[in-house]
N, CA, C and O of each residue as an XYZ file, in Angstrom:
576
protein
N     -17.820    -13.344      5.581
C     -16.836    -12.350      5.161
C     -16.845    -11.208      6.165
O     -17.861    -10.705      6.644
N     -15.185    -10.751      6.507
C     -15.540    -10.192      7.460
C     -14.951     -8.720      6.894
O     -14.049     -8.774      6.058
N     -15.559     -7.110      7.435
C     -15.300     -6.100      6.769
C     -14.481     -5.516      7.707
O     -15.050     -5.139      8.732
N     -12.762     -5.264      7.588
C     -12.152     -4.514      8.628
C     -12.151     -3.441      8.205
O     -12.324     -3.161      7.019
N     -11.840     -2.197      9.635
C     -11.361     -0.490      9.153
C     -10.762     -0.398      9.821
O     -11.182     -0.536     10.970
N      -9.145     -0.053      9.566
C      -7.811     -0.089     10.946
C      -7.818      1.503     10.789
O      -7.429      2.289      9.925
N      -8.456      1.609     12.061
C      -8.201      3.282     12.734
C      -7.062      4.112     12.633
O      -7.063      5.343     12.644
N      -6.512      3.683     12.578
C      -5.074      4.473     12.355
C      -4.601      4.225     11.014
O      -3.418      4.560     10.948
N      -4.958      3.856     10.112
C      -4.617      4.400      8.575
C      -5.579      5.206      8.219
O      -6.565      5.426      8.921
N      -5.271      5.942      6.587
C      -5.831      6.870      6.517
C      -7.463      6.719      6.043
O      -7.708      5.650      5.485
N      -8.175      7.306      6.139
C      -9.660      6.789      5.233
C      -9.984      6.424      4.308
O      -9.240      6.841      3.420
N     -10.792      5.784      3.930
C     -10.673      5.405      2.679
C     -11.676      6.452      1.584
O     -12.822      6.721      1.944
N     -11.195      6.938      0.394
C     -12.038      8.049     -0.277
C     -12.630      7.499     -0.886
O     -12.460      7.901     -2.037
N     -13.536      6.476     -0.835
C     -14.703      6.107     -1.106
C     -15.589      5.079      0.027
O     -15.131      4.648      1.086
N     -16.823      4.860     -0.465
C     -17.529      3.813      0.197
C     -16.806      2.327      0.155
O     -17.020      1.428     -0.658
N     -15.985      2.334      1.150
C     -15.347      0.808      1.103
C     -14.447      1.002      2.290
O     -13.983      1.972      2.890
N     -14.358     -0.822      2.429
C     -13.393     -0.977      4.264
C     -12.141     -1.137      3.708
O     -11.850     -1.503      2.569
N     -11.427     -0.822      4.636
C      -9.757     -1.233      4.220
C      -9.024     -2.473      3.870
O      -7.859     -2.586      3.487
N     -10.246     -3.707      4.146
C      -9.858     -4.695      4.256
C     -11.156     -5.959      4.606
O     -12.021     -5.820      5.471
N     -11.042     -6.882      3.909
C     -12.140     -7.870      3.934
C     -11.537     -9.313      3.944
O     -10.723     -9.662      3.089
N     -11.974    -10.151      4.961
C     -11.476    -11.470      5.139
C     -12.449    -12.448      4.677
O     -13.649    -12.311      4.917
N     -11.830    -13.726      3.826
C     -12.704    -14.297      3.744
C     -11.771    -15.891      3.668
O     -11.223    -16.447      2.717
N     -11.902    -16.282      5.145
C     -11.315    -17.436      5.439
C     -10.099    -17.269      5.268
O     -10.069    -16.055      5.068
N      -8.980    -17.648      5.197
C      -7.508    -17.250      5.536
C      -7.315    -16.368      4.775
O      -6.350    -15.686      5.120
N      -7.918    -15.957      3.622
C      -7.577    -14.829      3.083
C      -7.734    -13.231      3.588
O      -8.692    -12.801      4.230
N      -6.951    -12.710      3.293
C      -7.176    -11.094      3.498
C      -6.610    -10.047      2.606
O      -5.492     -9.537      2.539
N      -8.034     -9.828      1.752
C      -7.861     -8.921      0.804
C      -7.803     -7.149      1.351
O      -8.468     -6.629      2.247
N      -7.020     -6.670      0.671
C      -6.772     -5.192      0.886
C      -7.118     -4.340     -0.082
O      -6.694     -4.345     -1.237
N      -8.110     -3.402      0.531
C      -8.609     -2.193     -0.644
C      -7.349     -1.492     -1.392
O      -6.357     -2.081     -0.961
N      -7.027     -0.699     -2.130
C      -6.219      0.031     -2.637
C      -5.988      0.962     -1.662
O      -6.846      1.651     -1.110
N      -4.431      0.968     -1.397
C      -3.902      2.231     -0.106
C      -2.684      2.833     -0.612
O      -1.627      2.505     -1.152
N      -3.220      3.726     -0.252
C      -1.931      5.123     -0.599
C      -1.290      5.532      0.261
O      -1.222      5.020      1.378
N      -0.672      6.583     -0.129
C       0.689      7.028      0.884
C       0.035      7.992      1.712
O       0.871      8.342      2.545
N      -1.603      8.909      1.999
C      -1.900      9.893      2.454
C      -1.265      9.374      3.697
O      -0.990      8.183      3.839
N      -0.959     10.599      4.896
C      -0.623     10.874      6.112
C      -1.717     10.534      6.881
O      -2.627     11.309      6.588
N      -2.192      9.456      8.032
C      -3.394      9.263      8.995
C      -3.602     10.336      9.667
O      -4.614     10.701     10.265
N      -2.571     10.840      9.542
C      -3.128     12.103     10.706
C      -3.953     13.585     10.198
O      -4.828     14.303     10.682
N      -2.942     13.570      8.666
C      -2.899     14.964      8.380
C      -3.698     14.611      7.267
O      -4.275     15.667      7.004
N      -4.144     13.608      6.312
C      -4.731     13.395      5.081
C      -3.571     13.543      4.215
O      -3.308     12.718      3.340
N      -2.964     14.445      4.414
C      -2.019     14.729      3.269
C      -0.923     14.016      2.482
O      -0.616     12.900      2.900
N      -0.526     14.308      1.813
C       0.575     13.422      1.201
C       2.003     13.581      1.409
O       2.583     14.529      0.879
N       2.735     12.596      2.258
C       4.239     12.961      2.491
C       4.817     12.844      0.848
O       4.605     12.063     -0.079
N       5.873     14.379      1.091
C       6.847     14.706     -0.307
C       6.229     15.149     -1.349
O       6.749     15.280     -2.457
N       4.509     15.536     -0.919
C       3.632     16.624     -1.760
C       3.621     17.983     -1.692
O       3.094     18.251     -0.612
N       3.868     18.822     -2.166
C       3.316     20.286     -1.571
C       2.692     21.069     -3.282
O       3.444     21.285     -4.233
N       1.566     21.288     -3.269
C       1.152     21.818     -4.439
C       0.707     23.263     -3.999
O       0.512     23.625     -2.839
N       0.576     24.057     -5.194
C       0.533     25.190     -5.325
C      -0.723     25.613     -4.983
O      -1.274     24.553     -4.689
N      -1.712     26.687     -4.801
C      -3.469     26.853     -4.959
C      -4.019     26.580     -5.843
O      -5.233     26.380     -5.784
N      -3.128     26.442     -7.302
C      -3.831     25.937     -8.165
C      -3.743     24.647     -8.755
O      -4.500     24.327     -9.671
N      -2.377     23.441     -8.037
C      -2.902     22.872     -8.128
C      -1.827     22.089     -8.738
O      -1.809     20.871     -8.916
N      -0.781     23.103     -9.085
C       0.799     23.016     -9.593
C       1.526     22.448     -8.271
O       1.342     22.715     -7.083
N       2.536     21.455     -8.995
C       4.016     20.857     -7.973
C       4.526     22.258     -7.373
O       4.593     23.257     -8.090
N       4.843     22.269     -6.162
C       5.940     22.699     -5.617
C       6.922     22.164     -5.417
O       8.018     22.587     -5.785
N       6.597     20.437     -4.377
C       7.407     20.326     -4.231
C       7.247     18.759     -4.302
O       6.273     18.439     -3.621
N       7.988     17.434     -5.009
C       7.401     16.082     -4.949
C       8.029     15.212     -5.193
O       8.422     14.986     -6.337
N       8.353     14.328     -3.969
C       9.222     13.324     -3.361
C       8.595     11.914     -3.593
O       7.717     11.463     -2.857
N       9.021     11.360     -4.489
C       8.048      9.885     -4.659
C       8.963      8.981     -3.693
O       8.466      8.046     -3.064
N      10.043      9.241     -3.626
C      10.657      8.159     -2.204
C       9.569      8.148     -1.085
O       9.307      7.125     -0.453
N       9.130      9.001     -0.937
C       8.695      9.963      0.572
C       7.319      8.867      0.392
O       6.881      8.064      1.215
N       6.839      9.173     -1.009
C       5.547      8.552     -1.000
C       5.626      7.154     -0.400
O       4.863      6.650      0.424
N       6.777      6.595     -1.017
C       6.552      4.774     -1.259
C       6.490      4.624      0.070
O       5.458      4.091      0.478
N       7.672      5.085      1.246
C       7.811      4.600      2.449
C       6.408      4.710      3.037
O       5.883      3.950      3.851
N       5.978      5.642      2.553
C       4.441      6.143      3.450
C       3.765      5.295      3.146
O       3.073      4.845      4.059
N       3.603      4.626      1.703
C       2.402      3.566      1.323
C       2.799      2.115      2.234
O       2.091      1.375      2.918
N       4.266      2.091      1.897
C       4.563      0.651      2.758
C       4.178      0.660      4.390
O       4.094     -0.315      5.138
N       4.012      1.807      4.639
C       4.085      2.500      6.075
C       2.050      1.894      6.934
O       1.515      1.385      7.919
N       1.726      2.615      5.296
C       0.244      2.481      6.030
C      -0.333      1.076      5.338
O      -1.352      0.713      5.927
N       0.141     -0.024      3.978
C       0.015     -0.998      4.323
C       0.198     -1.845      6.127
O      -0.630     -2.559      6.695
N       1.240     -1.513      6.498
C       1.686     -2.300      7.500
C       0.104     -1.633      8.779
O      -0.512     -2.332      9.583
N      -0.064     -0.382      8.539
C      -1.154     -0.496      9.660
C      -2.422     -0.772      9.483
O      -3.248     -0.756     10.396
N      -2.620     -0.988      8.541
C      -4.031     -2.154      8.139
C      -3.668     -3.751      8.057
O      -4.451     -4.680      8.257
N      -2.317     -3.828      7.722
C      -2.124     -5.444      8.403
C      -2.575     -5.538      9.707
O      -3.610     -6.146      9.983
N      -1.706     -4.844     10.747
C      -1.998     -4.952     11.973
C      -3.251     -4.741     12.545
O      -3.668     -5.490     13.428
N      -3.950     -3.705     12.087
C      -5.241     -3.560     12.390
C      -6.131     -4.882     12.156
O      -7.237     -5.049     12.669
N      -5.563     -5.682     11.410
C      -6.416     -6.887     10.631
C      -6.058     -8.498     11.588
O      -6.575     -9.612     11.501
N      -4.948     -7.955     12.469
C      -4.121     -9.293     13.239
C      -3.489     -9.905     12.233
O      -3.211    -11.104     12.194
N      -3.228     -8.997     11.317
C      -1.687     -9.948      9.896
C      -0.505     -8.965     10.189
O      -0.385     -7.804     10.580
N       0.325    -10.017      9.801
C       2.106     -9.850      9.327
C       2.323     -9.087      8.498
O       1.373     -8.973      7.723
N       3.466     -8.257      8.196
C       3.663     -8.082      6.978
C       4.226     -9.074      6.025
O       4.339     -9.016      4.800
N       4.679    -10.360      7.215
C       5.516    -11.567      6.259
C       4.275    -12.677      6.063
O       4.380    -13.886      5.858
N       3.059    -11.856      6.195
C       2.197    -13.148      5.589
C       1.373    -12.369      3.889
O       0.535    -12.879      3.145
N       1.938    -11.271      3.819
C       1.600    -11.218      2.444
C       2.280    -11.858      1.146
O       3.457    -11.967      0.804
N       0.861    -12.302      0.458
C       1.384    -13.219     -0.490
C       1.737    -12.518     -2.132
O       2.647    -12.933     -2.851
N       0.849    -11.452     -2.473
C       0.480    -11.112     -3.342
C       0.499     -9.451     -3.526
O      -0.355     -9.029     -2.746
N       1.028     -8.497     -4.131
C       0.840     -7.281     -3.872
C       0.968     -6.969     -5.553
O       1.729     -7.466     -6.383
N      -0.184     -5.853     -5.708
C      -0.364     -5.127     -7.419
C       0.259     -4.135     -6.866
O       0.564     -4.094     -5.674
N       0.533     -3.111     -7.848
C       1.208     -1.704     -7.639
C       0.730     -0.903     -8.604
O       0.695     -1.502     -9.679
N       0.169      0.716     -8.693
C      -0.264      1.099     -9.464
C       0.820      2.890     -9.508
O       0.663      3.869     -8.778
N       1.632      2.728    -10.419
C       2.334      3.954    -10.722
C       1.587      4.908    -11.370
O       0.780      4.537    -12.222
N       1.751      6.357    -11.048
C       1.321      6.822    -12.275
C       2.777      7.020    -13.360
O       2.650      7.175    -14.575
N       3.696      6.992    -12.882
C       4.618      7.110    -13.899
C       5.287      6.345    -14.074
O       6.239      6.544    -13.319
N       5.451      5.460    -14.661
C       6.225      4.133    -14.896
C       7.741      4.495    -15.205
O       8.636      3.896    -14.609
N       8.043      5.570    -16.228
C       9.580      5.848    -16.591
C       9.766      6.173    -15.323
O      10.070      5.408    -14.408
N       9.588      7.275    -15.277
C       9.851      8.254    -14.055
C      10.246      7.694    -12.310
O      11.077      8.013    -11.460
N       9.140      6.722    -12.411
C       9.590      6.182    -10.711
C       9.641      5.064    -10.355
O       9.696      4.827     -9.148
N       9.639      3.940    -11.384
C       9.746      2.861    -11.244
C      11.192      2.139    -10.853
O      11.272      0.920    -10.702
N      12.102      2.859    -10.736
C      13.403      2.221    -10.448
C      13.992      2.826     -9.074
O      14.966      2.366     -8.479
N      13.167      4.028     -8.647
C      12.495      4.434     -7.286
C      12.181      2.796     -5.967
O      12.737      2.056     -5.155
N      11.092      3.063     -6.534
C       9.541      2.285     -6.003
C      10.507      1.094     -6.073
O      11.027      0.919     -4.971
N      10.979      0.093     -7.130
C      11.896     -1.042     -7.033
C      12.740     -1.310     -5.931
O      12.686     -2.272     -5.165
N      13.578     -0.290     -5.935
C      14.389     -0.036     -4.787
C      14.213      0.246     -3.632
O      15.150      0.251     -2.835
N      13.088      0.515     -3.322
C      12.638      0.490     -2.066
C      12.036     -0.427     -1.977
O      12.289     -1.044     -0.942
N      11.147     -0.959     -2.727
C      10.111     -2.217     -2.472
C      11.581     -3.329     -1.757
O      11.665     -3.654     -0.573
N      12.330     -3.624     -2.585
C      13.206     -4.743     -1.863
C      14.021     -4.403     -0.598
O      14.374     -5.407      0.020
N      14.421     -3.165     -0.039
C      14.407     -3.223      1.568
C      13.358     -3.482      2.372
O      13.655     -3.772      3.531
N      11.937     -3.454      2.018
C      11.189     -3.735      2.374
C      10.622     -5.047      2.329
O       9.820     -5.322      3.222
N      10.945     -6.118      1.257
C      10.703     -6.935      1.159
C      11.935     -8.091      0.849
O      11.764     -8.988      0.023
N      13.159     -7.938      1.612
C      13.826     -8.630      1.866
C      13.764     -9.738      2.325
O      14.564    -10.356      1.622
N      13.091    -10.879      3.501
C      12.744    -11.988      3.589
C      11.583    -12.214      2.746
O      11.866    -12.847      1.729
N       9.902    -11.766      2.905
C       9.170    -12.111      2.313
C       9.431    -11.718      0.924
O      10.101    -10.704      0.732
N       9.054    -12.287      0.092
C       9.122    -11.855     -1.411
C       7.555    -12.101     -2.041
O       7.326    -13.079     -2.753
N       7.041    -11.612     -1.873
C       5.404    -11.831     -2.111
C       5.421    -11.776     -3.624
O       6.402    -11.329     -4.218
N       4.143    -12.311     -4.374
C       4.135    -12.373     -5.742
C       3.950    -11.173     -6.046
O       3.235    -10.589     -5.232
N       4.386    -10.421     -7.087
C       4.037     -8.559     -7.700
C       3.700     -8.347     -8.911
O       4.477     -8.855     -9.719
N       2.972     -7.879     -9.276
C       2.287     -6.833    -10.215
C       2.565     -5.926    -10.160
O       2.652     -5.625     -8.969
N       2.974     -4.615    -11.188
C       3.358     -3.275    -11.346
C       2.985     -2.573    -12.390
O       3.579     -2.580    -13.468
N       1.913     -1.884    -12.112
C       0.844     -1.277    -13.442
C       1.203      0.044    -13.786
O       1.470      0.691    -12.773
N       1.300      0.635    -14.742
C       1.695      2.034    -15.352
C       0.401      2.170    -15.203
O      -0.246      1.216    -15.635
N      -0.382      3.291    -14.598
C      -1.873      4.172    -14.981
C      -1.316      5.521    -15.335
O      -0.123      5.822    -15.369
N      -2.368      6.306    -15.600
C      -2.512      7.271    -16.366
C      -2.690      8.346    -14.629
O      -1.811      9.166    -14.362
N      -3.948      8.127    -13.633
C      -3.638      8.629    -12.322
C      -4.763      7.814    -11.772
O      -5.341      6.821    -12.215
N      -4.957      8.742    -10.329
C      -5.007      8.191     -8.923
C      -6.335      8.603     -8.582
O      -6.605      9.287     -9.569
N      -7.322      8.643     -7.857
C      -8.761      9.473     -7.399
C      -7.820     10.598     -6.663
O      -8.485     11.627     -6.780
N      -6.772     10.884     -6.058
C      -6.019     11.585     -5.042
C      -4.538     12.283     -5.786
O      -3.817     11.848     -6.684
N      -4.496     13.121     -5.242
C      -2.490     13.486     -5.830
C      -1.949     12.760     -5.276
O      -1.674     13.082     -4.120
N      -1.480     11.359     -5.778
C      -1.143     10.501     -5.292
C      -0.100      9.829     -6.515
O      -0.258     10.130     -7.698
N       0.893      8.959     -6.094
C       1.509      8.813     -7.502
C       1.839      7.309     -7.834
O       2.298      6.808     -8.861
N       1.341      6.577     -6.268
C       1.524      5.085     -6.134
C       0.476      4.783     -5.285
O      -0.111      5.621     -4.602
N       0.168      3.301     -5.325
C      -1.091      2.704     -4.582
C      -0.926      1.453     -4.919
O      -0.713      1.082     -6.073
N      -1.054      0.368     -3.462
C      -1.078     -0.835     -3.611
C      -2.212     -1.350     -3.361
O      -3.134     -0.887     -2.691
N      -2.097     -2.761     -4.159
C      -4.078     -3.746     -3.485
C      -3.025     -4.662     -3.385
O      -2.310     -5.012     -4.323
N      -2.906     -5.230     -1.647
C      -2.355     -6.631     -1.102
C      -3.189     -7.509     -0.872
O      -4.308     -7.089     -0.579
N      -3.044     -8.600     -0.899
C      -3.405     -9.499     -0.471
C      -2.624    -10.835      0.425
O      -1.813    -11.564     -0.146
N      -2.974    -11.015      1.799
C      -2.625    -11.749      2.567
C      -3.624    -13.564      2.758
O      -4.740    -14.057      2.596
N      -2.237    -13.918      3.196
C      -2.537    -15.445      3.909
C      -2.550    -15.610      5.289
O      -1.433    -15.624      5.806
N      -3.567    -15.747      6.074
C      -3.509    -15.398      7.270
C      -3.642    -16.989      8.170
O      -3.717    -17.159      9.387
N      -3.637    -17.834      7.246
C      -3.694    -19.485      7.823
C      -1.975    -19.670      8.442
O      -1.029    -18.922      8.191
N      -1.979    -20.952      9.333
C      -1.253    -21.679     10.014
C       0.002    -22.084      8.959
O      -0.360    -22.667      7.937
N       1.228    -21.865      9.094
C       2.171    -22.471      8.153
C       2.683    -24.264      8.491
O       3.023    -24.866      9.510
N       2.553    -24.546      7.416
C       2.622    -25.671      7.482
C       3.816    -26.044      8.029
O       4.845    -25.542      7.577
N       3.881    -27.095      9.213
C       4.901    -27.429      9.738
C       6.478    -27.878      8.698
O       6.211    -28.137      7.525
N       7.531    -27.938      8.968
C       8.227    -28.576      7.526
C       8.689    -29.984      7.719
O       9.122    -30.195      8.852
N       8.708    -31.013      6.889
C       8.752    -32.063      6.592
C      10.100    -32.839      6.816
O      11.162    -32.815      6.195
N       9.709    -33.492      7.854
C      11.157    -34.645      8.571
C      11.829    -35.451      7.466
O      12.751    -36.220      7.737
């Protein structure tokens, strides 16, 4: 089993790699929308104490799909070899027809299998988070 950390996504806030292979598989830790550069959260701005100012869950999703894609790459995967992706909202009324709508420009050829969980929240001010999982084997040739 092998333990990846793709440098250019953001860290992970706990003891764990971004990503672990184990034979064509490639499982993905839970990743959020934080900024690699800045930590921060695109379409966040909170107050000192802790209150919304200002909060863009579009902003988020692109960012999560954003930094999935650089732990694929960091890993030598596709984004069209993911098979499997959970989703963890914290608000299910609220942004789920959001997050939908973007998920399918994004996933226009591949259509990976999905899960979409209502939670309560996040370790982070965070308002979405995916765990992917990839197929990183040879596609089978197609049949004469």
């Amino acid at each position: 089993m092998e333990r990846i950390n793709a440098e250019h996504a953001p860290k992970p806030v706990g003891a764990y790699p971004h990503a672990r292979r184990v034979g064509d598989l490639l499982f993905l830790s839970g990743i959020g929308p934080r900024d690699p550069k800045t930590d921060g959260v695109p379409g966040l701005e909170l107050s000192p104490t802790g209150n919304y100012i200002h909060f863009d869950f579009e902003a988020q999703c692109h960012s999560v799909f954003q930094n999935v894609r650089l732990v694929l790459e960091a890993c030598g995967a596709r984004w069209e070899q993911l098979v499997d992706v959970t989703v963890f909202l914290t608000d299910m009324e609220r942004d789920f027809h959001t997050y939908n709508r973007i998920y399918a420009e994004y996933f226009k050829e591949n259509q990976p299998c999905r899960t979409t969980v209502g939670i309560d929240a996040l370790p982070t001010p965070i308002a979405i988070e995916l765990k992917c999982i990839a197929w990183l084997g040879s596609p089978t040739p197609p049949s004469t």
